[in-house]
N, CA, C and O atoms as a printed pandas DataFrame, in Angstrom:
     atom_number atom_name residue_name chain_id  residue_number  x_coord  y_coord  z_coord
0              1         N          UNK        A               1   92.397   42.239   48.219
1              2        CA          UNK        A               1   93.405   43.129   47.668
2              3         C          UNK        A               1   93.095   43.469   46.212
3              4         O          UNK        A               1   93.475   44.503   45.662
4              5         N          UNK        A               2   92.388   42.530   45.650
5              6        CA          UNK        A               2   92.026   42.965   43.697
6              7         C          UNK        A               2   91.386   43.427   44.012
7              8         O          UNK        A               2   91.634   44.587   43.685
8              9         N          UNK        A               3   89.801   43.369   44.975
9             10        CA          UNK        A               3   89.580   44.367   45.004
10            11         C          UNK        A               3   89.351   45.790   44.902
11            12         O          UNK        A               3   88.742   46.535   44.135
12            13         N          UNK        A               4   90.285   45.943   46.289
13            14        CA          UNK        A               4   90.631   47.025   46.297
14            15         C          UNK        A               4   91.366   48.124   45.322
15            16         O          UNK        A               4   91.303   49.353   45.336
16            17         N          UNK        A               5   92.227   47.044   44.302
17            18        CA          UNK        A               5   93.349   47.774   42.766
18            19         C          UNK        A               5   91.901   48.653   41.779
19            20         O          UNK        A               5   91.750   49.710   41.165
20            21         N          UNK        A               6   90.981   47.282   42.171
21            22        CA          UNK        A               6   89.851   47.266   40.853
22            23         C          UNK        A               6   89.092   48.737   41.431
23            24         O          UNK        A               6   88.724   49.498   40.535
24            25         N          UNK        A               7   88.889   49.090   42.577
25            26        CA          UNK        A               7   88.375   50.394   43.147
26            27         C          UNK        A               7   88.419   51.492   42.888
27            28         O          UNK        A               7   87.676   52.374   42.457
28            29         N          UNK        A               8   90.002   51.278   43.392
29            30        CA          UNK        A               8   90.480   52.561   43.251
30            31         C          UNK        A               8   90.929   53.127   41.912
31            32         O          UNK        A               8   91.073   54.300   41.571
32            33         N          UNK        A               9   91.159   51.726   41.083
33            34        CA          UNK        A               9   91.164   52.302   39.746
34            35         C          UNK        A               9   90.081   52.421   39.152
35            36         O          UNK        A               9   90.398   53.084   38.165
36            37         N          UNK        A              10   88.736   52.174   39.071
37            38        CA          UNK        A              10   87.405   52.449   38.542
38            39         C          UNK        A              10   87.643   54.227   39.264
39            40         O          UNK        A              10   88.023   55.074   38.455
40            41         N          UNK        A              11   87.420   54.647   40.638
41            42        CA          UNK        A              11   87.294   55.958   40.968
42            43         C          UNK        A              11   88.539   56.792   40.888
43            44         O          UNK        A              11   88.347   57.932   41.310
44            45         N          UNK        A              12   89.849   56.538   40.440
45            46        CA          UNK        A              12   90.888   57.418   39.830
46            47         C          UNK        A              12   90.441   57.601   38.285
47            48         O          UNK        A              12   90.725   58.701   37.810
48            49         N          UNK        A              13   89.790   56.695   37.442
49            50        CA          UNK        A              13   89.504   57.049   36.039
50            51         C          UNK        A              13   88.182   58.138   36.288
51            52         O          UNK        A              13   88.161   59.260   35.783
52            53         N          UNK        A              14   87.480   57.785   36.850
53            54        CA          UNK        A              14   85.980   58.714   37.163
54            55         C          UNK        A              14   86.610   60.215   37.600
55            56         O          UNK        A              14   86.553   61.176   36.833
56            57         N          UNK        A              15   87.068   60.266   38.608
57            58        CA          UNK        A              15   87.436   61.495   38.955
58            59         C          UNK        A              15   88.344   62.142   37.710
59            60         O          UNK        A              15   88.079   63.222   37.182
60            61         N          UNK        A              16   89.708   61.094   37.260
61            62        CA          UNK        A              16   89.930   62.102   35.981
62            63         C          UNK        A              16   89.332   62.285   34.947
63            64         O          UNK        A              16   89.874   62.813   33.976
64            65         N          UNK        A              17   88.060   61.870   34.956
65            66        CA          UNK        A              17   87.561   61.655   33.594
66            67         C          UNK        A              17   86.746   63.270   33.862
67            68         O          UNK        A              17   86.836   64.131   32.988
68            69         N          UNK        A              18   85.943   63.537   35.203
69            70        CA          UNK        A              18   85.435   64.322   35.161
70            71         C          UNK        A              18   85.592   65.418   35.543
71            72         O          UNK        A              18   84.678   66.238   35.626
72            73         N          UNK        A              19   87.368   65.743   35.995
73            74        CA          UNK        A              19   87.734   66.781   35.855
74            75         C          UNK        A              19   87.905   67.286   34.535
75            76         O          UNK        A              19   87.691   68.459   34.229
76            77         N          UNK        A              20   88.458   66.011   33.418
77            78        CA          UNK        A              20   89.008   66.420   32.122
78            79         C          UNK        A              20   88.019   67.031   31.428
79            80         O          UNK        A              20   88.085   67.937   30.597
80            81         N          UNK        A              21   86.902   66.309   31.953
81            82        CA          UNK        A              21   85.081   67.286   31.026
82            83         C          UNK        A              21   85.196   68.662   31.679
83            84         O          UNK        A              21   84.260   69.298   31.194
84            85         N          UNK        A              22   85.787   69.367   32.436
85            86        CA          UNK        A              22   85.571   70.658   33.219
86            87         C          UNK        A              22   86.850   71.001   32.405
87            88         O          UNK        A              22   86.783   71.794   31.466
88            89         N          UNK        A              23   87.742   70.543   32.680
89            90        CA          UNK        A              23   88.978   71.017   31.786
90            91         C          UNK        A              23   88.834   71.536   30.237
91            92         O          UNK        A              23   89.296   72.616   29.868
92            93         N          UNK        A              24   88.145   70.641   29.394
93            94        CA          UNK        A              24   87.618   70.662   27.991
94            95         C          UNK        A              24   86.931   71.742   28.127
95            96         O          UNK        A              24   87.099   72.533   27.199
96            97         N          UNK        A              25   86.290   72.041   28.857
97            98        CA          UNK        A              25   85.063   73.092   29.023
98            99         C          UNK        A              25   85.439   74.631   29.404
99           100         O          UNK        A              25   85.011   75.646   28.854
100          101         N          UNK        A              26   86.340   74.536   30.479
101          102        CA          UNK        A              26   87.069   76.189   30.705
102          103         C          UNK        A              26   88.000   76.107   29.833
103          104         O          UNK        A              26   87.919   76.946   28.936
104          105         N          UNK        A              27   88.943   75.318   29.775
105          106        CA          UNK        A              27   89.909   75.685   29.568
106          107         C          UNK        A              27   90.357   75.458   27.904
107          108         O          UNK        A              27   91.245   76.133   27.383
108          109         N          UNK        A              28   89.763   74.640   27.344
109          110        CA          UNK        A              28   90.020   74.049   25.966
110          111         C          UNK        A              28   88.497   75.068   25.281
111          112         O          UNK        A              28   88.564   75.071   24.052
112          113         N          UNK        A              29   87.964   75.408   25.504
113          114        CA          UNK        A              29   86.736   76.259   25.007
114          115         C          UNK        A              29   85.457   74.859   24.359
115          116         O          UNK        A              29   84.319   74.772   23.897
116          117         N          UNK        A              30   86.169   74.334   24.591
117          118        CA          UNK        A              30   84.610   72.848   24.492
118          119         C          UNK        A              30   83.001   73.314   24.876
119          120         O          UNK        A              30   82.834   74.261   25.645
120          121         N          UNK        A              31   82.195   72.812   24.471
121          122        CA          UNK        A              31   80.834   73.149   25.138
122          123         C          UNK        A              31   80.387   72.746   26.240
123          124         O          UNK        A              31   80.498   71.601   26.679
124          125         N          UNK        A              32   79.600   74.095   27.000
125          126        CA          UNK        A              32   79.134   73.746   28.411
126          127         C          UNK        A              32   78.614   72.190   28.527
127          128         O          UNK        A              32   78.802   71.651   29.618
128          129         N          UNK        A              33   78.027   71.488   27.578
129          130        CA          UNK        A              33   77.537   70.030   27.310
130          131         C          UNK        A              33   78.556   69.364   28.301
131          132         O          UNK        A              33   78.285   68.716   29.312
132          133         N          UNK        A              34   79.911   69.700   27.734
133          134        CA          UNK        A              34   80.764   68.783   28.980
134          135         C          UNK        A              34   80.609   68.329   30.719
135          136         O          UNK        A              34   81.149   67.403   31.324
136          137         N          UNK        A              35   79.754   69.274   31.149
137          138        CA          UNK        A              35   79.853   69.183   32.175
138          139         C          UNK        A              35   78.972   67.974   32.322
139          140         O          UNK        A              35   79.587   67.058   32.868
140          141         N          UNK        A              36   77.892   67.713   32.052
141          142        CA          UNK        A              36   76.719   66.648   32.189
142          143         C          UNK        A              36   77.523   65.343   32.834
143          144         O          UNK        A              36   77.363   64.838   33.945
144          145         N          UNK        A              37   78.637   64.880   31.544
145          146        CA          UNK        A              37   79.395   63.603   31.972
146          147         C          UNK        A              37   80.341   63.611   33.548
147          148         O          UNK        A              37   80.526   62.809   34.463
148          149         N          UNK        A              38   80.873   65.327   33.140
149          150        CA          UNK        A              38   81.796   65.410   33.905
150          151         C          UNK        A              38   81.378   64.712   35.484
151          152         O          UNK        A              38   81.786   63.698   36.050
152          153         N          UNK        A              39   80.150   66.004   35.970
153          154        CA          UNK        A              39   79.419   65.824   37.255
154          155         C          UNK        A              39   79.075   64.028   37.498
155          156         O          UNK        A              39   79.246   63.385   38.534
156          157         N          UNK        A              40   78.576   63.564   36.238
157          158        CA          UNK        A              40   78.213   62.319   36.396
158          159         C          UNK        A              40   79.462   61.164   36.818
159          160         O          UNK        A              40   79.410   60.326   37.718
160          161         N          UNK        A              41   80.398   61.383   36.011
161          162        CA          UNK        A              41   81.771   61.085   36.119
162          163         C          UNK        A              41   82.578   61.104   37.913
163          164         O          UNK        A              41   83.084   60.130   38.472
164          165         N          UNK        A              42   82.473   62.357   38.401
165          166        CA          UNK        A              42   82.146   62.784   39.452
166          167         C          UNK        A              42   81.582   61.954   40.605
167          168         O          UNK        A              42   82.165   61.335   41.495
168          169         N          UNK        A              43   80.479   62.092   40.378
169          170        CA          UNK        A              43   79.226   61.193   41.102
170          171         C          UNK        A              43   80.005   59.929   41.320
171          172         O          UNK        A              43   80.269   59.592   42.474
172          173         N          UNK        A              44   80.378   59.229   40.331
173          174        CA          UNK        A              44   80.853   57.576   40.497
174          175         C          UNK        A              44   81.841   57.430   41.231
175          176         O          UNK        A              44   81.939   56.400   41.899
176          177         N          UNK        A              45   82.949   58.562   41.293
177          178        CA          UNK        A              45   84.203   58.455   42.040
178          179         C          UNK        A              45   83.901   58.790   43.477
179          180         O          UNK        A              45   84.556   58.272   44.382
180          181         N          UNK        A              46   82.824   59.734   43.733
181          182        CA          UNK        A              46   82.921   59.593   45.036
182          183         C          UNK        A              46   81.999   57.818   45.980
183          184         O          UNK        A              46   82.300   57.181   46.990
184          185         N          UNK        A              47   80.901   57.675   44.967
185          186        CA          UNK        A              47   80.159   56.627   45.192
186          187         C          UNK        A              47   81.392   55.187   45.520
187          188         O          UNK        A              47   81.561   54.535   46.551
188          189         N          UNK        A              48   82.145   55.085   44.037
189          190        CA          UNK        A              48   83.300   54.288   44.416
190          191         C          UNK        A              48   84.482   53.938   45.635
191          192         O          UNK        A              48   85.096   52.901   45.887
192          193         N          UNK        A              49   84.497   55.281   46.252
193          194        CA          UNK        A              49   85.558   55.479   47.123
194          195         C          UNK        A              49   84.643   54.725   48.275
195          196         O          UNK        A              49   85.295   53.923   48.943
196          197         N          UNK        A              50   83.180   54.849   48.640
197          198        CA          UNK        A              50   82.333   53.824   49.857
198          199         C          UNK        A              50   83.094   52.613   49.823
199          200         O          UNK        A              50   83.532   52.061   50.832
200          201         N          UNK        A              51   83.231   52.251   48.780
201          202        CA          UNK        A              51   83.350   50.466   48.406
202          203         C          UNK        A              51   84.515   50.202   49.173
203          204         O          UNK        A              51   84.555   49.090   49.700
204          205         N          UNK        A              52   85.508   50.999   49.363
205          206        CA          UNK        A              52   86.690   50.603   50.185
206          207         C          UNK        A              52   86.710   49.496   51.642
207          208         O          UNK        A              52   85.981   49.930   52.533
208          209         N          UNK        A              53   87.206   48.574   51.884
209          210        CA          UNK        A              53   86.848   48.325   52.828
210          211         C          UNK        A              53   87.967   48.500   53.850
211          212         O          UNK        A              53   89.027   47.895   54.014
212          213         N          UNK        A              54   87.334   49.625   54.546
213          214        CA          UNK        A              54   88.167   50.811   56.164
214          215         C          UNK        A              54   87.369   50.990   56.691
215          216         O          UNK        A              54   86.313   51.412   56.220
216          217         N          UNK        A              55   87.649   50.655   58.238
217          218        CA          UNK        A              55   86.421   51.811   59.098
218          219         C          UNK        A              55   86.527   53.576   58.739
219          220         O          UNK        A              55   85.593   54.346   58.963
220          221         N          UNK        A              56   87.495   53.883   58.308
221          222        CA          UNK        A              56   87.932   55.621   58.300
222          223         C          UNK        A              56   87.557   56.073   56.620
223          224         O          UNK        A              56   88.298   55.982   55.641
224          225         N          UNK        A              57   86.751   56.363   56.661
225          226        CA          UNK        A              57   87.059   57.305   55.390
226          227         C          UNK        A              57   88.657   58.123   54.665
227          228         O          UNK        A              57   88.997   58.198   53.484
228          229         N          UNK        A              58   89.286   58.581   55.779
229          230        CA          UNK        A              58   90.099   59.230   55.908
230          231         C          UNK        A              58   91.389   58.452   54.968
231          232         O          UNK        A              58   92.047   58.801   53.988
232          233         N          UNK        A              59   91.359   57.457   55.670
233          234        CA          UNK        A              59   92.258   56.467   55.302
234          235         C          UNK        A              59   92.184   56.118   54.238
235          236         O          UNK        A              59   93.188   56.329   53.559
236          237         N          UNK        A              60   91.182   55.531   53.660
237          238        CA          UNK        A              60   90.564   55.592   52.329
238          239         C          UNK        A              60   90.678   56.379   51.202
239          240         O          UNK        A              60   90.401   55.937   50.087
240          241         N          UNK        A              61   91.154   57.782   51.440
241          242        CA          UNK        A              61   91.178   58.814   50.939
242          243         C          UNK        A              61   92.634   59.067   50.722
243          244         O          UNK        A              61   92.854   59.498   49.590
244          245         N          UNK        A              62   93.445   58.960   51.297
245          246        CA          UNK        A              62   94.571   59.186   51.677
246          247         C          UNK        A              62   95.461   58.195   51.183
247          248         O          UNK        A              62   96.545   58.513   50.695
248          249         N          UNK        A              63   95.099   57.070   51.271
249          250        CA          UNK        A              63   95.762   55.550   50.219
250          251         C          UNK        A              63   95.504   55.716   48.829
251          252         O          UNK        A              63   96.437   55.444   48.072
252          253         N          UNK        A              64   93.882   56.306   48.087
253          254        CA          UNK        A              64   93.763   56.822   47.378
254          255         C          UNK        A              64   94.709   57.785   46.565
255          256         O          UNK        A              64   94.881   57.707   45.348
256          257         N          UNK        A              65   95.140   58.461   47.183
257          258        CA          UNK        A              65   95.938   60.480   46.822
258          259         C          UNK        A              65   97.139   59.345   46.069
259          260         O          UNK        A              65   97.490   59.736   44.956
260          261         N          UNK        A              66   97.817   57.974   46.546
261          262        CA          UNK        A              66   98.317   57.396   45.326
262          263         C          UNK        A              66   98.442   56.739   43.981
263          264         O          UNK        A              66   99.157   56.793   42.980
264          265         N          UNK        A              67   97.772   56.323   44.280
265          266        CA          UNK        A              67   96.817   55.737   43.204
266          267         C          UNK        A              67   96.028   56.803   42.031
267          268         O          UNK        A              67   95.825   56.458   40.867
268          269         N          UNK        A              68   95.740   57.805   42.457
269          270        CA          UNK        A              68   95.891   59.001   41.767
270          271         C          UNK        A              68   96.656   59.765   41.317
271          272         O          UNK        A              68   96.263   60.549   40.454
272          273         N          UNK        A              69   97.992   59.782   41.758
273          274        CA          UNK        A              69   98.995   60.549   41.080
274          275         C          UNK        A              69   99.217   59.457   40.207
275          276         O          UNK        A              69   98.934   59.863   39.080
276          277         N          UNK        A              70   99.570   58.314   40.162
277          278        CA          UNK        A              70   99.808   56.953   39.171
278          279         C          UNK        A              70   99.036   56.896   37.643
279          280         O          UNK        A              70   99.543   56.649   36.548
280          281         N          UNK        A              71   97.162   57.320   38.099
281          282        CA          UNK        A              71   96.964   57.197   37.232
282          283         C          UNK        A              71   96.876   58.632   36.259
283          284         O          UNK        A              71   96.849   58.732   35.033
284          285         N          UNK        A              72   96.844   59.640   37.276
285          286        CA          UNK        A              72   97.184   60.878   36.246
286          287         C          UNK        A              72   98.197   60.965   35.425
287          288         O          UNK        A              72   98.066   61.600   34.379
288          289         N          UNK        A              73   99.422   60.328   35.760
289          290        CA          UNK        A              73  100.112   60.181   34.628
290          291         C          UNK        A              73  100.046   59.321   33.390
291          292         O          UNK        A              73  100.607   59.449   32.301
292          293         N          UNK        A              74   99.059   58.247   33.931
293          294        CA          UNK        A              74   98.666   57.324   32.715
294          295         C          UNK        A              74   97.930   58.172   31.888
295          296         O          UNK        A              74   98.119   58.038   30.679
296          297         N          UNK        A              75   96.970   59.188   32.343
297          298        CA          UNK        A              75   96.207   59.831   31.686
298          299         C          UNK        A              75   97.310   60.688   30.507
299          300         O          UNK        A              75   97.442   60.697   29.283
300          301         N          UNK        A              76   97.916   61.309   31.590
301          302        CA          UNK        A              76   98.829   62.322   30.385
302          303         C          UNK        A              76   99.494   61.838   29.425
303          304         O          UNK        A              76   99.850   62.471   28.431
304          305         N          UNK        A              77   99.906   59.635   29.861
305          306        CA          UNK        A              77  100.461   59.823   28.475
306          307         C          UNK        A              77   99.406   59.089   27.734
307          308         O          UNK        A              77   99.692   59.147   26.538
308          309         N          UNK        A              78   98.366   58.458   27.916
309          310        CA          UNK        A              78   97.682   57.608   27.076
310          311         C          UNK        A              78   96.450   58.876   26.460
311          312         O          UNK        A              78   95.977   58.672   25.341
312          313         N          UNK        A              79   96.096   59.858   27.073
313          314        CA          UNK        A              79   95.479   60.662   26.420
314          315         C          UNK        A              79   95.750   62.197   25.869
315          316         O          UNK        A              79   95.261   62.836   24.937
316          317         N          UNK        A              80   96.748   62.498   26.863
317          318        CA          UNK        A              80   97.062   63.619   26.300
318          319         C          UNK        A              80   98.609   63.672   25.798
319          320         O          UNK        A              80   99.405   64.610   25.755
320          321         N          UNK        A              81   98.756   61.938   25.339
321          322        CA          UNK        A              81   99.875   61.891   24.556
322          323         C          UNK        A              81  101.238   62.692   24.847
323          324         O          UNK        A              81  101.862   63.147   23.889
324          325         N          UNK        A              82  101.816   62.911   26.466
325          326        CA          UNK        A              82  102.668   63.400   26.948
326          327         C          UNK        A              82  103.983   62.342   27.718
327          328         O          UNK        A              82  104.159   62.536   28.921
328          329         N          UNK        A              83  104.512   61.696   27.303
329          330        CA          UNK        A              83  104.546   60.786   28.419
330          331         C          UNK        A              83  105.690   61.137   29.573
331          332         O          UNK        A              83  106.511   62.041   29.418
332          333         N          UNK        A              84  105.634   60.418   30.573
333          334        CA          UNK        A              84  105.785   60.457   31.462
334          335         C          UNK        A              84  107.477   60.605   31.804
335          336         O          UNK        A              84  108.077   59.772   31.125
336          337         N          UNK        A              85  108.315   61.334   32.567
337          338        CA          UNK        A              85  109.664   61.398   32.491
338          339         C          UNK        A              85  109.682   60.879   33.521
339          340         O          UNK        A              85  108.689   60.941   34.246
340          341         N          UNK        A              86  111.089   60.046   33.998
341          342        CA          UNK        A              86  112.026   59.509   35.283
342          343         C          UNK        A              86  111.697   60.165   36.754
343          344         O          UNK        A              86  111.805   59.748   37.907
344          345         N          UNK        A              87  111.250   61.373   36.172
345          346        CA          UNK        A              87  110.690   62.415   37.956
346          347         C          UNK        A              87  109.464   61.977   37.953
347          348         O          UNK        A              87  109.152   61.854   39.138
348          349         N          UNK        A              88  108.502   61.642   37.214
349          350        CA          UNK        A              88  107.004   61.530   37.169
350          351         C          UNK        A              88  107.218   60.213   37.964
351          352         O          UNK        A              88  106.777   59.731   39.007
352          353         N          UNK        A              89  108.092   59.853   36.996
353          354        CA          UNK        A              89  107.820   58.106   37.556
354          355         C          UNK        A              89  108.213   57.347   38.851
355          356         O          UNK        A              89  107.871   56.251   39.296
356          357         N          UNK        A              90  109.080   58.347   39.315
357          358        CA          UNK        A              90  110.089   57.883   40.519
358          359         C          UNK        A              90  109.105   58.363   41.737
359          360         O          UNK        A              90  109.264   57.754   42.795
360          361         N          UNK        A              91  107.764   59.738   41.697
361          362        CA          UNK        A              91  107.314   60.340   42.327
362          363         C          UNK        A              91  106.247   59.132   42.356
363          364         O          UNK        A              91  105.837   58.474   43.313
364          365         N          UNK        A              92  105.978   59.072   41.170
365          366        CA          UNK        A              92  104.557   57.836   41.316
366          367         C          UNK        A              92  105.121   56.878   42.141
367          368         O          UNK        A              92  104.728   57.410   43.179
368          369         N          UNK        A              93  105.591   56.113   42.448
369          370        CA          UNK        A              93  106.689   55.300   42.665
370          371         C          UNK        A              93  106.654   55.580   44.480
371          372         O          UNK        A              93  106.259   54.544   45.015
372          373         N          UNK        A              94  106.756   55.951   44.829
373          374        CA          UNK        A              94  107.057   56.536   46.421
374          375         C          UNK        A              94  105.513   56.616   46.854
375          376         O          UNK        A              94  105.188   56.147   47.945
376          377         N          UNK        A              95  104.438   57.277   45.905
377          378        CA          UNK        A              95  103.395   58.039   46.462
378          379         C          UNK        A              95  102.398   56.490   46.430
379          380         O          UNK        A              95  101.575   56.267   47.318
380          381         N          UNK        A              96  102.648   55.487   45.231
381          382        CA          UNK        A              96  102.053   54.021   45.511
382          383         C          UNK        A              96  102.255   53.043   46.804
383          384         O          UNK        A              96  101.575   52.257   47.464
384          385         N          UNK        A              97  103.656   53.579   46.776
385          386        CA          UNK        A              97  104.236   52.797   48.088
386          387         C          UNK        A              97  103.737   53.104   49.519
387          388         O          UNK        A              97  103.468   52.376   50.475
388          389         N          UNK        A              98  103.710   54.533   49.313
389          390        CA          UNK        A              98  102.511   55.446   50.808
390          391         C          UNK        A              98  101.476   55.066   50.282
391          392         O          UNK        A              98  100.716   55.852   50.848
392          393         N          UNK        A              99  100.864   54.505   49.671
393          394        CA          UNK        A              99   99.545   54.488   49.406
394          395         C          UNK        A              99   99.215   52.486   50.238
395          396         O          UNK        A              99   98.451   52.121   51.132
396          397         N          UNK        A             100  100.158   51.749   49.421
397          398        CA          UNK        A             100  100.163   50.708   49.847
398          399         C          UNK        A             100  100.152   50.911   51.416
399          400         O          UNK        A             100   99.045   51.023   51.942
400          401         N          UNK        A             101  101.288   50.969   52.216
401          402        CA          UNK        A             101  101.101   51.199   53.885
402          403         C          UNK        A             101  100.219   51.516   54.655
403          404         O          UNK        A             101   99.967   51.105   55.787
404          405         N          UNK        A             102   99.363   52.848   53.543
405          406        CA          UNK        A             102   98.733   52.812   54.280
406          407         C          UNK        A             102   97.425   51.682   54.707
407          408         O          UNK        A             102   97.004   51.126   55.722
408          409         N          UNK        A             103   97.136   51.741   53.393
409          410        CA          UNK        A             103   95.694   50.625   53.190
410          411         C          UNK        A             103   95.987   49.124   53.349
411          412         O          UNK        A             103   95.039   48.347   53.242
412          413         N          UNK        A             104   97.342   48.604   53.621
413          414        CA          UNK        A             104   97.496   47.007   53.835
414          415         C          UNK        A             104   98.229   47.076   55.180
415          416         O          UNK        A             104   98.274   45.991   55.761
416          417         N          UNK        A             105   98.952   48.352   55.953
417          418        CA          UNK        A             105   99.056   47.738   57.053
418          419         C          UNK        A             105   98.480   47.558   58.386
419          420         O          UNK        A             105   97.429   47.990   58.861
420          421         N          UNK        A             106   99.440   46.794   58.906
421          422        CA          UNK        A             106   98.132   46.207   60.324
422          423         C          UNK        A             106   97.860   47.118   61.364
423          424         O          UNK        A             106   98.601   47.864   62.004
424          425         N          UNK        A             107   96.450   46.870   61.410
425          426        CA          UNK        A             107   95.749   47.753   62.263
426          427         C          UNK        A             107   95.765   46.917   63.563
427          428         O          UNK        A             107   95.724   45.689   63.635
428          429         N          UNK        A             108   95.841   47.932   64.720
429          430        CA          UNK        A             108   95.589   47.177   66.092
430          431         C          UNK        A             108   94.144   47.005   66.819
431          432         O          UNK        A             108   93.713   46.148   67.590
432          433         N          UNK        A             109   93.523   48.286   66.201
433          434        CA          UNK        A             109   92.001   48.445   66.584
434          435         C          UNK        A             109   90.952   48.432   65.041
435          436         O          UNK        A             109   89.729   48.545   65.125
């Protein structure tokens, strides 16, 4: 189960890290340079998501989608200094809990 926390949070920081280099880059007018990390950034989150241990990818992916809304808001407030309101949190909150079910409960096959 640490594991698995330690996973999915190594490939929720990767993936936001390397959208935020694409973000910096269109949208903040940053230099094309950004992308280098971004893609690389990229690279690790999908490499990370293997490590799961599921027969389904799917599943994997999908337990994930919580753990990602969780930490995007960490992002917004620890980096883009926004923090987080009672709806953010109550949403994170539900979408961890689908996330938990899915990836800890019992399988028959």
């Amino acid at each position: 189960m640490l594991k698995t926390g330690i996973v999915y949070g190594v490939a929720a920081f990767c993936e936001i890290a390397g959208c935020f280099a694409f973000w910096m880059w269109l949208r903040l007018d940053k230099s094309a340079l950004w992308i280098a990390p971004g893609l690389v950034s990229l690279a690790v989150f999908a490499w990370a998501l293997t490590l799961i241990d599921t027969a389904a990818a799917g599943r994997a992916y999908a337990a994930y989608g919580g753990v990602y809304i969780c930490a995007s808001l960490l992002w917004l407030w620890l980096i883009e200094r926004h923090p987080p309101d009672r709806w953010d949190l109550s949403g994170a909150a539900v979408a961890l809990l689908g996330a938990a079910i899915i990836i800890f409960g019992p399988r028959t096959a």
